[in-house]
N, C-alpha and C positions, 0 to 999 in steps of 0.2 A: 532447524536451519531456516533461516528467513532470505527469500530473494528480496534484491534493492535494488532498485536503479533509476537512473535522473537522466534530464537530459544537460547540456551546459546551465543552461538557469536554474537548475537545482542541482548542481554538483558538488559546491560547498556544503550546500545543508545533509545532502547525503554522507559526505566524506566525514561530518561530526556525527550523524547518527550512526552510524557505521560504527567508531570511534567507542561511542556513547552505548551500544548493544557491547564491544568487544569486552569493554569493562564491566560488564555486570554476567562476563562470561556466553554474554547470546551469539551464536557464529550467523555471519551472513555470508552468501554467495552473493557479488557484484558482479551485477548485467550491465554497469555501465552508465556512463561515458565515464570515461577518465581522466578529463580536463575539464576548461571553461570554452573550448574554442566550440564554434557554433555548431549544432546535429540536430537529428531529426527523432526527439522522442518518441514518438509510432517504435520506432526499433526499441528503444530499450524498455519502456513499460512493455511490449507482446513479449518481450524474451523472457524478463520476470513475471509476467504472470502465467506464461506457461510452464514454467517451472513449478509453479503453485498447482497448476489445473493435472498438471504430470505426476505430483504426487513426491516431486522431488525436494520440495522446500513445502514447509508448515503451511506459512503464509507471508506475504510481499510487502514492501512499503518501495512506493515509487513517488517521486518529485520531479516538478520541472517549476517553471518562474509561480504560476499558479492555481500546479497540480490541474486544470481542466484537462487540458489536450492527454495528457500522458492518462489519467484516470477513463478517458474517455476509447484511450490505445487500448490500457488494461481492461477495461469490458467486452472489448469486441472474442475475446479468448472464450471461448467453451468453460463450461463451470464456474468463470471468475465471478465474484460480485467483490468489487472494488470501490469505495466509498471515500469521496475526497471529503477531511475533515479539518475544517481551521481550528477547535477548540477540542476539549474535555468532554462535554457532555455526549457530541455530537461521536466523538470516537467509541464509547460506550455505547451508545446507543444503538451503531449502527452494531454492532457485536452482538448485545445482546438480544436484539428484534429480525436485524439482518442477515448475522452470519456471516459479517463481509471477511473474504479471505482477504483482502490485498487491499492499505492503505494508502490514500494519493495526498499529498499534503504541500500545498504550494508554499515554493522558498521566498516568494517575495510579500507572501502573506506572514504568514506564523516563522518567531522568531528562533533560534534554535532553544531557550528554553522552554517556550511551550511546544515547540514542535517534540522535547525529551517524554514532556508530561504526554502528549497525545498515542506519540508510541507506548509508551509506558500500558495506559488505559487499555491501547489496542489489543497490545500481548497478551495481557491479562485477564481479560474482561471476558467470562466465557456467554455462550449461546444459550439461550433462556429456553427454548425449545418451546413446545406445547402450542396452541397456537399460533407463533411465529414460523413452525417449521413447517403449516400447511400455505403459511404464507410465501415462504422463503422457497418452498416446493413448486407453487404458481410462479413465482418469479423465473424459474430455472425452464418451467415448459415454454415459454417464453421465447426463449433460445434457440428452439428447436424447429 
C-alpha cells in the first residue's frame, strides 16, 4: 500500500497518480486534500508519512505546487527520508543510495507523464545497501 497526499496545488497531480498506480493494480491510501480549495500541506504530508514511519503503508508519494514545503512536512516524521524528485535519475538514485521511503514531487514542476515515469522508478528501484546503509544509518542518528 502506498500513502499519498497533496495539498490543493498538487491535488490534480495526485488524483492522476492515484488513477495511474490503481491501474497497474498498486492500492493507495489518500491523506488528502480532496479538492483544489486552498490547505495547509504540513497536515497532509505528516499524516502520509507517518503512515509510512508506522509501518502501515510500504512507502509515500506526497505533492503540493513544488513538492518543497510538503517534502520538507514529510521529513520532520521520525524514520521518513523523503526526497523531492523532478526527474528519473534523481528518483533512482535517491532509492538506491538513500533509501528514501516517501516521494515529494512538485505539481507545477514535473508534468504528469514524467511525474508517471518518476513513480514508476521510485517503486521499483530497490536499495543498493553496502555502504549506503552505513550511510543511510548516519542519516537516521541524526534524528535523534
Amino acid at each position: 500500500m502506498i500513502a499519498i497526499a497533496s495539498d490543493h496545488g498538487g491535488y490534480m497531480l495526485k488524483e492522476h497518480i492515484k488513477a495511474y498506480l490503481a491501474a497497474k493494480g498498486i492500492t493507495c491510501e489518500d491523506f488528502g486534500t480532496n479538492s483544489t480549495e486552498s490547505c495547509d500541506y504540513p497536515d497532509f504530508g505528516k499524516a502520509a508519512a507517518q503512515a509510512v514511519a508506522d509501518g502501515r503503508c510500504e512507502k509515500g508519494i506526497v505533492i503540493c505546487t513544488t513538492g518543497i514545503g510538503i517534502s520538507i512536512s514529510a521529513n520532520k516524521v521520525k524514520g521518513i527520508r523523503c526526497a523531492l524528485c523532478g526527474d528519473v535519475l534523481s528518483a533512482e538514485m535517491t532509492r538506491r543510495h538513500n533509501d528514501a521511503n516517501v516521494l515529494a514531487m512538485g505539481a507545477g514542476i514535473v508534468g504528469s507523464m514524467v511525474a508517471e515515469r518518476i513513480v514508476d522508478t521510485f517503486l521499483t528501484t530497490e536499495f543498493e545497501g553496502g555502504r549506503h546503509a552505513r550511510r543511510v544509518a548516519k542519516m537516521m542518528e541524526i534524528e535523534q
